[in-house]
N, C-alpha and C positions, 0 to 999 in steps of 0.2 A: 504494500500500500504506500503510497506517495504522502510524504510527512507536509506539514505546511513548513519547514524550514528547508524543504527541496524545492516547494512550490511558489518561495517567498525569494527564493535564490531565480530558477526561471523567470521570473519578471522581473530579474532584476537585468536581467540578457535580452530583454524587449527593447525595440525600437521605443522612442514616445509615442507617434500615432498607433503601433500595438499596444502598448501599455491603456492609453485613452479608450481604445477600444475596449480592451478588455474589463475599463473601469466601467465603462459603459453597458457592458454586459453584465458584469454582477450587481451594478444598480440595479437593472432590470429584473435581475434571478431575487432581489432583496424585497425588493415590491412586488415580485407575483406573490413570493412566501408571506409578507405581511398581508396581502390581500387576501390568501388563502385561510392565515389565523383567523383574519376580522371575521371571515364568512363562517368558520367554526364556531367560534366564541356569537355571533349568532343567532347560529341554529342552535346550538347547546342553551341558550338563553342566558347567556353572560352581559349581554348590552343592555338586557331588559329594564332593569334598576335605574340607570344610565338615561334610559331614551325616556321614560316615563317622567322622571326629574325634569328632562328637557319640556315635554309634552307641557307637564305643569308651571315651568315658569312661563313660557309663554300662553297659557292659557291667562296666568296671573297677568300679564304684561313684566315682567322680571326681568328683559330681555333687553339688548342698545343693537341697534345698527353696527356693520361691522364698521361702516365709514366713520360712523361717527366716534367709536373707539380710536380707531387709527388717528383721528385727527387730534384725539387727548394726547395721545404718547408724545 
């Protein structure tokens, strides 16, 4: 099996534009896998707590514009 201290060595023998590329791909492999958690967590009903909260502050009015946050900072 291929240690990450072999594989950490191979890019290090990458051109830049492979290196870029290849940083560009495991962006990619990093965001499907976090996309894949979010869709588990879910269906398992982990978000439920979460979304409900949400549901009720804005039911409340609890809520600001996102513009109008950005424009506090």
């Amino acid at each position: 099996m291929t240690t990450l201290v072999e594989i950490e060595a191979a890019i290090q023998q990458l051109s830049e534009p492979e290196a870029r590329r290849l940083a560009a791909w495991l962006q990619d492999y990093l965001d499907d896998a976090w996309d894949r958690q979010i869709a588990a967590d879910t269906a398992a009903g982990k978000l439920d707590g979460l979304i409900a909260q949400a549901e009720a502050d804005i039911a409340n009015g609890n809520v600001r514009d996102l513009d109008e946050i950005l424009r506090d900072v």
